[in-house]
C-alpha positions as a printed Julia matrix, in Angstrom:
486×3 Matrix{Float64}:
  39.34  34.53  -74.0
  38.31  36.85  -71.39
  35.01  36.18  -69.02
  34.1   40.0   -67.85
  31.39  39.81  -65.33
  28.62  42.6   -64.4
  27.16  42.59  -61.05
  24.17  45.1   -61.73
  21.51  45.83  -64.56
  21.18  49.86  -63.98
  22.4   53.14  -65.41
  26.27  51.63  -65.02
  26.14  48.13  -65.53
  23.83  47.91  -68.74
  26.36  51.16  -69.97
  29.22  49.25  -69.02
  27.46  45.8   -70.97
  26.74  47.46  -73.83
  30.3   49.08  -74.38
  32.26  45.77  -73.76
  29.64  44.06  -76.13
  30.28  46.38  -78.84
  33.74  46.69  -78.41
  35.09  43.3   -77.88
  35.03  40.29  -80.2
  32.61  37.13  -79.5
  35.48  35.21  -78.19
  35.17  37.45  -74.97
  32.09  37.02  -72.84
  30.05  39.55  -71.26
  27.87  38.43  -68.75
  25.48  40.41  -66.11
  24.2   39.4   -63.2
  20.92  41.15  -61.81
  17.6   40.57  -59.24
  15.96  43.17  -61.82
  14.15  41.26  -64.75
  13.54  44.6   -66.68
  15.76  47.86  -67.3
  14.01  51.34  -65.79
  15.03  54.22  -66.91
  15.32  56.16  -63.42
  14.97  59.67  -63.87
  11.23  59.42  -65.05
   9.77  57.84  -62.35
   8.63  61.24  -61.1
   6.32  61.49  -64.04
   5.13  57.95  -63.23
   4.57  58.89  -59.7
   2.47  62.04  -60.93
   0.44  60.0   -63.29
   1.86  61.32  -66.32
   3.62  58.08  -67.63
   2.81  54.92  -67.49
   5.91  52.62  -66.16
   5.78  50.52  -69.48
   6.88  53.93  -71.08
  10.47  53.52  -68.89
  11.05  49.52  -68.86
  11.65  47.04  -70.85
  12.67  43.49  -70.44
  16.7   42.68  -70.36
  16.79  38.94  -71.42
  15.06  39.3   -74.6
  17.54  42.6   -75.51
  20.59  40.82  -74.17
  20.19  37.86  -75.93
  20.05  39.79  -79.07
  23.29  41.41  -78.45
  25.3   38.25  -77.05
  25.11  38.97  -73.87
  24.78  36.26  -71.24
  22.64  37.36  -68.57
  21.4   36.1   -65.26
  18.5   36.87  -62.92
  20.25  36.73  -59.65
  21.63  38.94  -56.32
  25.35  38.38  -55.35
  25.93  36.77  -51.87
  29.94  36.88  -51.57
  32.39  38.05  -53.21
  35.68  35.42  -53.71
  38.41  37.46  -55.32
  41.18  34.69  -54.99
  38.88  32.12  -55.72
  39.49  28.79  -52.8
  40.41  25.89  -52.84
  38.15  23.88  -54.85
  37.35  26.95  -57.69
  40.86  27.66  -58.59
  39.45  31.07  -60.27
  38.39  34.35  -58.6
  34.61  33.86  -58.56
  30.86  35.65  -56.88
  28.5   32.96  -54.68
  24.98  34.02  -56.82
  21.3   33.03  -55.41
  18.89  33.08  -58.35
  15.46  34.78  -57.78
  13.15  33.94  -60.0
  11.8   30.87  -61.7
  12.7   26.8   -61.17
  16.51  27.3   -60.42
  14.65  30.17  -57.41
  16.66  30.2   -54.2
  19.89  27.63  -55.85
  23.55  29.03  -56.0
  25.91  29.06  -58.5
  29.61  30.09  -57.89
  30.57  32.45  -61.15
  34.14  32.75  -62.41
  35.13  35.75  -63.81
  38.4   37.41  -65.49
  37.21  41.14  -64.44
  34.15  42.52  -62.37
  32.68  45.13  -62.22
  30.17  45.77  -59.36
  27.54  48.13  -60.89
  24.71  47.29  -58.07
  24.07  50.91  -56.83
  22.32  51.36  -53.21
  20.49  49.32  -51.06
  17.64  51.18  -50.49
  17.37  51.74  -46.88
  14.26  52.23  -46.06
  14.91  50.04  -42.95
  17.01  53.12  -41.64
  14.05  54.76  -40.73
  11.57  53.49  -38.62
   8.2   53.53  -40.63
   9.12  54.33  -43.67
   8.73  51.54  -45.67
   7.05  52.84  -48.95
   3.1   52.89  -49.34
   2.95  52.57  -45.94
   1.84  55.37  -42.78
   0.64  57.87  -46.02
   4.12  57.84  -46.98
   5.72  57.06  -50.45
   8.47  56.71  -52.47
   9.44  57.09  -56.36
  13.2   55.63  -55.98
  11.75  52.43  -58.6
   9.04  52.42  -61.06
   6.76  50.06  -58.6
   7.0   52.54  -55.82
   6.06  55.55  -58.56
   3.23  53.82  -59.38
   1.98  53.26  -55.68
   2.84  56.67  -54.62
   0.3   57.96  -57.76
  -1.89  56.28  -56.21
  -1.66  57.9   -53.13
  -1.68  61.01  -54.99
  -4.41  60.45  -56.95
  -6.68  59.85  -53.96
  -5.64  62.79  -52.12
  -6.49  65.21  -55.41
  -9.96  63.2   -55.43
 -10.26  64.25  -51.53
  -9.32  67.64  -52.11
 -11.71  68.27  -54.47
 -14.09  67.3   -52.12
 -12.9   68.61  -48.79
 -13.55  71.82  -47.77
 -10.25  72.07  -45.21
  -6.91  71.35  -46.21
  -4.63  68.7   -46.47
  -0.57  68.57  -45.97
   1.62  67.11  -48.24
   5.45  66.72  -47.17
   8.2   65.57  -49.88
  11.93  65.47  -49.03
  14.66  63.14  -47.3
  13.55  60.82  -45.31
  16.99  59.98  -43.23
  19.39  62.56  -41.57
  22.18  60.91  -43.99
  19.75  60.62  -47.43
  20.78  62.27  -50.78
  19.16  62.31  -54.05
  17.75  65.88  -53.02
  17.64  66.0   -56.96
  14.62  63.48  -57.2
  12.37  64.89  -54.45
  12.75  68.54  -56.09
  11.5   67.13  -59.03
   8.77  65.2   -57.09
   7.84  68.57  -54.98
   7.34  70.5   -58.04
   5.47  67.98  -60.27
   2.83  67.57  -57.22
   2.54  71.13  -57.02
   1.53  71.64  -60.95
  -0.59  68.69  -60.43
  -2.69  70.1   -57.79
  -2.62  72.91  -59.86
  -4.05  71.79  -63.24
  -6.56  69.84  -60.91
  -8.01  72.99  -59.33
  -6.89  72.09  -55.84
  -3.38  73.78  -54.94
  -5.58  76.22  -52.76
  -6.55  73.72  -50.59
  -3.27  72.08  -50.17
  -0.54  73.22  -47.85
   3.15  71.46  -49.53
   6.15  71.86  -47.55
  10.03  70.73  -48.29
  12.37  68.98  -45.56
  15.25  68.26  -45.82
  18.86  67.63  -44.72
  19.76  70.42  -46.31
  21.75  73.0   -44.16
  20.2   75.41  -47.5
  18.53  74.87  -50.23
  19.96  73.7   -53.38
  22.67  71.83  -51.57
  22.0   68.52  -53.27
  24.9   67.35  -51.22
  27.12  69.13  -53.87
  27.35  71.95  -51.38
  25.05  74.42  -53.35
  26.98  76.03  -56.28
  27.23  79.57  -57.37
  25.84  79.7   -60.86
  25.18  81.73  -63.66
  21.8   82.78  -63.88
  20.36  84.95  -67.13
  22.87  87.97  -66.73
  23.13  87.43  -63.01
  25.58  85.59  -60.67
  23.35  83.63  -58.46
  23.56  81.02  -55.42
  21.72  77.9   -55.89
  20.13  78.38  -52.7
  18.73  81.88  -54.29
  17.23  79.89  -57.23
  15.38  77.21  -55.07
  13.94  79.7   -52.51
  12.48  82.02  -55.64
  10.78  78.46  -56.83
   9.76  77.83  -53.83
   8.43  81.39  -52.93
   6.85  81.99  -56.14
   5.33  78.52  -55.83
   4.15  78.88  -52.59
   5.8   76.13  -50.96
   7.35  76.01  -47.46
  10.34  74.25  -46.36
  12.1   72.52  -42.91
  15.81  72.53  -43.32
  18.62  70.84  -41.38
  15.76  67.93  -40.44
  17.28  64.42  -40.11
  13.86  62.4   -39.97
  14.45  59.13  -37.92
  11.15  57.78  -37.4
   7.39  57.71  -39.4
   3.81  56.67  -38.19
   0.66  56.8   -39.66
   0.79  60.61  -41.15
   3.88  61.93  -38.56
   7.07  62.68  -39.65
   9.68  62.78  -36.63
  13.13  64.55  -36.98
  16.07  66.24  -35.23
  17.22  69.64  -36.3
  20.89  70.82  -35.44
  19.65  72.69  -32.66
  19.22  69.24  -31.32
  15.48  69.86  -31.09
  13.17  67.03  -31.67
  10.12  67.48  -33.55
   7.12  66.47  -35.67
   5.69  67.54  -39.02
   1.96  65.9   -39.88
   1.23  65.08  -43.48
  -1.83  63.29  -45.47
   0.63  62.65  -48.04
   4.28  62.29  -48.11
   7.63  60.98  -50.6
  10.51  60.84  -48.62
  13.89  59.55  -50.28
  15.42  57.29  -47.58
  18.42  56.53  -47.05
  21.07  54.63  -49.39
  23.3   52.1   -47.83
  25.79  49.38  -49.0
  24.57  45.68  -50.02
  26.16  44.44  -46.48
  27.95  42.05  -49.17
  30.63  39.71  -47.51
  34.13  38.78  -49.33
  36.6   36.03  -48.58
  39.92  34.78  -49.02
  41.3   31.71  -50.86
  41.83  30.07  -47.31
  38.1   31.48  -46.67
  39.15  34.29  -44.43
  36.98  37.16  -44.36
  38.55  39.7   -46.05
  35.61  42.21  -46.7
  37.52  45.19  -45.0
  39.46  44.98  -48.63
  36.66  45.93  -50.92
  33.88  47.62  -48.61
  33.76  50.08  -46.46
  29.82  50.7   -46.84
  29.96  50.72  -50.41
  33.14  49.41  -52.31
  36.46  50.56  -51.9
  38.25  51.91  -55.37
  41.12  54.19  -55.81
  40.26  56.93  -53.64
  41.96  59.07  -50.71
  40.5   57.28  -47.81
  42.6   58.9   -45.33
  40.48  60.23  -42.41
  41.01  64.19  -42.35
  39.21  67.37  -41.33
  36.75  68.31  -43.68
  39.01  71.99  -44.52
  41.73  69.41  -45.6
  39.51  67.81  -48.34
  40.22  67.62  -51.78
  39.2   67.17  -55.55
  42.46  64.83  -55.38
  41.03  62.58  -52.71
  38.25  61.29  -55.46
  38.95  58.15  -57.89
  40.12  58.13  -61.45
  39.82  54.51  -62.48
  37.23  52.85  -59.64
  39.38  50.25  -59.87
  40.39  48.22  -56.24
  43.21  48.86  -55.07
  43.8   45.29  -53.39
  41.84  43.22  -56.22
  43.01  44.99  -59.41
  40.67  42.92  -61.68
  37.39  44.43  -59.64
  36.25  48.19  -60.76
  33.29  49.75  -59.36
  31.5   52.48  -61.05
  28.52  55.02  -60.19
  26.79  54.75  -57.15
  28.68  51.26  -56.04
  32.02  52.76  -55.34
  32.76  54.35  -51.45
  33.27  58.08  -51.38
  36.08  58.67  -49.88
  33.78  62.07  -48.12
  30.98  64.41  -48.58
  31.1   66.99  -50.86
  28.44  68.96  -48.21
  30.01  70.08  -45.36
  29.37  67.46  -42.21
  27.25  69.42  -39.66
  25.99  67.28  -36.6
  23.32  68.47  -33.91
  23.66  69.17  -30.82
  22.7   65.71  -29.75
  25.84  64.32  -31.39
  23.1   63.2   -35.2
  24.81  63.45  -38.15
  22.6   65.36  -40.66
  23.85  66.34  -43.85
  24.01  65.08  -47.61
  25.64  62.11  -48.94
  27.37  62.84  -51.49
  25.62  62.05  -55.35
  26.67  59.82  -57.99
  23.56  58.9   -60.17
  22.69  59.88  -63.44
  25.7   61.3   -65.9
  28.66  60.35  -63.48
  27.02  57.0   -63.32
  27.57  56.55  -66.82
  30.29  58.04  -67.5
  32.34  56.06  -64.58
  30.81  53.12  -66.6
  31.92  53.54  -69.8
  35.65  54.19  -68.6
  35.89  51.44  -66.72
  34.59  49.61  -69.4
  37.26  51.13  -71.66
  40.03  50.52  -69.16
  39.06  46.64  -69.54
  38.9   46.91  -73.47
  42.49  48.0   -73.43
  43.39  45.52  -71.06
  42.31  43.07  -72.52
  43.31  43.87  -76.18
  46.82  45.03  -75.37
  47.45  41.68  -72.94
  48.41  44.3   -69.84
  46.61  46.78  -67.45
  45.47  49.77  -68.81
  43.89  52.39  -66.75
  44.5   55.1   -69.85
  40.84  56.28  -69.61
  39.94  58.26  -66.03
  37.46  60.55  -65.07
  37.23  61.94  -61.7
  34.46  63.79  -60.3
  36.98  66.66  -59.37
  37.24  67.23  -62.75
  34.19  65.89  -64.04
  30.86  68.06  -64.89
  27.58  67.45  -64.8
  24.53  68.27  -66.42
  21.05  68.05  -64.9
  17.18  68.52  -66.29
  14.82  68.34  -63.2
  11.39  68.57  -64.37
   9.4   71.17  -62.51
   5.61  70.22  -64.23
   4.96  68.23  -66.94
   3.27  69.62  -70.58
   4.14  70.33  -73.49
   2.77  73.71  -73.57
   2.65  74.21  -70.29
   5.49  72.38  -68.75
   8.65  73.44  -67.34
  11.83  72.64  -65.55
  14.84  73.28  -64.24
  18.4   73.11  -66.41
  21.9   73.57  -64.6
  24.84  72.13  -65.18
  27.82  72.37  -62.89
  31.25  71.73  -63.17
  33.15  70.35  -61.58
  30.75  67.93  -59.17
  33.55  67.94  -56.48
  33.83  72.22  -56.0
  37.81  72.57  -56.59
  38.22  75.73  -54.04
  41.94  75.81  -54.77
  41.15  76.51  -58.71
  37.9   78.34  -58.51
  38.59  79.87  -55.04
  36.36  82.98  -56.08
  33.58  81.3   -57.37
  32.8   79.21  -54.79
  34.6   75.62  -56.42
  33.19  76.19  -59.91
  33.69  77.8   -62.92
  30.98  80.47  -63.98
  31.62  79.43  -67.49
  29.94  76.32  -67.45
  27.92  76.43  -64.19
  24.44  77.66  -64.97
  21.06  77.45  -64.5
  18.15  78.46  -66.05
  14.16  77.77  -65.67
  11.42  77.33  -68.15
   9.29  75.18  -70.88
  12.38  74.57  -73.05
  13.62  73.08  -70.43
  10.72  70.48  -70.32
  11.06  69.98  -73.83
  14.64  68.77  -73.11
  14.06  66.35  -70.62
  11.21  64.69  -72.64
  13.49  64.52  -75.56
  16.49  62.56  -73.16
  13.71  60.25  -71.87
  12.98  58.82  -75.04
  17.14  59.39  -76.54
  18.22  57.58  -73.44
  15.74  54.85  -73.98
  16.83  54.33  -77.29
  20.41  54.07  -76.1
  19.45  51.62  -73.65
  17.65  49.23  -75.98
  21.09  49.07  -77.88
  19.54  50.33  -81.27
  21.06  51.36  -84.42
  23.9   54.03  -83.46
  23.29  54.19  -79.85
  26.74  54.59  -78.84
  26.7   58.53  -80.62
  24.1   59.39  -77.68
  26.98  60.96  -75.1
  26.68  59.45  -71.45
């Protein structure tokens, strides 16, 4: 019997659950361990944070659902990491501290066969100084109980503006010089917008984009050259029409380090420092590793073997000038190199670089994208490392048969720019690969034409309602889930 443990409840680690559940007999256990009591479906917080949704509409509970399924499940955060077990648990094993209920603040040390470390980001809001959400007029929709506090927010400044006979300034974007999920923010800029629309209000309301960005429609993939209509169009083209024919402004290459009541304080790359005022604000912060610690059998720290930031997998580490970069330097398995039972899918595994080019200011700053690895890659990455372990387990050796690089890997994305069903719309492209291959597709910018595109309009609304609820149903592990793609 094999004992497959799941440090995570998200997009990866309930993929990678359900796959080994399905796929393995009942003499194997599958067990996940997560601080999260209920399942969100991620990519509809926006509407949550616009008022459109309610956040019952993208949770449910995971105990009730796993139990179902045979799947053990605990409500607890890791605290170490023992990959060679010690000397009085003879097995590699994670230190857990449960967070709810009467067993609250206790630790158990679990055993395990195979991990896999699914638990995404920290959240650093800390990176910032005053951004922690709902506070200084500034928000955030990175989880479904921040969406539903930044609506609030929202909801009183479309109250005041139909009220006020000034205007008021509303600034969404990246709230750290180092932030990504660029993605989620667009979405959030252009929701806001059609709300203050439908309200009767966008005239009194002056909405304005910063970012990291060095252009728009980076999305720390490095922009993309796509296929628009019968055109051949940069995504940087595509986001300033929006924008334009939206009438919203933007600050680029702005690495915000500090937020007070209604200020937004950044550096540019000119090395300038600056302010940008606000009566409402989302800004994505920054996304860090756990700061998890791992040890030896002998108890010696050996965290420099899985983490560096986020966990180390079988990538091209190898510190080089960013022209030297390549598609090959990105995993294939997420599987440690050091600790070959450990894998570590989506956003849990290091990058071994940015995809956007590293620009610093003048004062030395770092501002530029991380790179992305939510949404599809996150489960896809999942379900392959899942699959490796199926195999591995089944054919009594390693197997690492299934891979799927992001070099090689596309992507396909639905950002909601208004919600409606008559009168919504948003924004379809899908790009491929993720990781631009400029050796293959030297004259198209890193991808091919052929299936990098992007297109705007109500259909496009109509398809990201329709993957709320199909994803959903995936998630809650119903009849013939495993036909919905990743």
């Amino acid at each position: 019997m094999s004992k497959i443990v799941i440090l995570g409840a998200g997009i990866s680690g309930h993929t990678a659950a359900a796959h080994l559940r399905r796929k393995l007999g009942k003499e194997h256990e599958v067990l996940v361990v997560s601080p999260n009591r209920n399942y969100q479906w991620v990519p509809s917080n926006i509407w949550v944070g616009i008022g459109r949704m309610k956040s019952k509409e993208l949770i449910f509970p995971l105990e009730p659902l796993y139990k179902r399924k045979g799947i053990g499940y605990k409500q607890a955060r890791v605290v170490s990491f023992h990959p060679e077990g010690n000397k009085e648990v003879e097995k590699p094993f994670v230190t857990v501290e449960y967070v709810f209920g009467e067993t609250k603040g206790t630790q158990e040390n679990i055993t395990y066969d195979y991990l896999i470390n699914a638990t995404g980001p920290k959240l650093a809001f800390d990176l910032t100084e005053g951004l922690n959400p709902g506070t200084n007029k500034a928000y955030s929709v990175c989880t479904y109980d921040h969406a539903e506090h930044a609506w609030e927010g929202l909801h009183a400044i479309i109250k005041q503006l139909k009220t006020t006979d000034g205007k008021l300034k509303i600034l969404i974007g990246t709230g750290h010089s180092k932030a990504t999920c660029q993605g989620a923010a667009f979405e959030y800029i252009l929701n806001v917008e059609k709300e203050l629309v439908k309200h009767g209000v966008r005239d009194k309301a002056e909405i304005t984009w910063i970012s990291n960005e060095y252009k728009l429609g980076d999305f720390g993939m490095d922009g993309m050259l796509l296929s628009y209509g019968n055109m051949i169009m940069k995504s940087n083209e595509m986001v300033e029409m929006i924008f334009e024919d939206r009438g919203i402004k933007w600050i680029l290459e702005a690495g915000v380090y500090k937020v007070e009541d209604g200020v937004a304080y950044y550096e540019n790359l000119e090395g300038e420092y600056k302010t940008e005022t606000f009566d409402f604000a989302m800004l994505i912060p920054a996304f860090s590793g756990h700061g998890f610690k791992a040890f030896d059998k002998n108890e010696v720290d050996v965290t420099d073997k899985l983490f560096k930031g986020f966990m180390i997998v079988d990538a091209d580490y190898t510190p080089k000038p960013y022209e030297e970069w390549t598609v090959q330097d990105w995993p294939e398995t997420y599987q440690n190199p050091t600790y070959k039972n450990i894998f570590a899918p989506g956003i849990a595994f290091a990058p071994p670089h940015s995809i956007s080019k590293p620009r610093k200011s003048k004062n030395g700053t770092e501002i530029f994208p991380a790179p992305p690895r939510t949404g599809m890659p996150s489960g896809i990455t999942a379900k392959l490392v899942a699959d490796n372990i199926i195999d591995s387990i089944k054919f009594g050796k390693e197997s690492l048969h299934h891979k799927g690089s992001m070099g090689n890997m596309g992507a396909a994305c639905i950002a909601s720019a208004g919600y409606g069903m008559t009168q919504g719309s948003g924004v379809s492209i899908t790009t491929y690969p993720i990781v631009p291959d400029y050796k293959k597709y030297k004259n198209t910018g890193g991808r091919d034409l052929k299936k990098t595109f992007g297109e705007i309009g109500l259909a496009g609304h109509w398809v990201k309602l329709a993957l709320h609820y199909a994803f959903i149903y995936k998630a809650k592990m119903k009849p013939f889930w495993w036909l919905i793609p990743e």
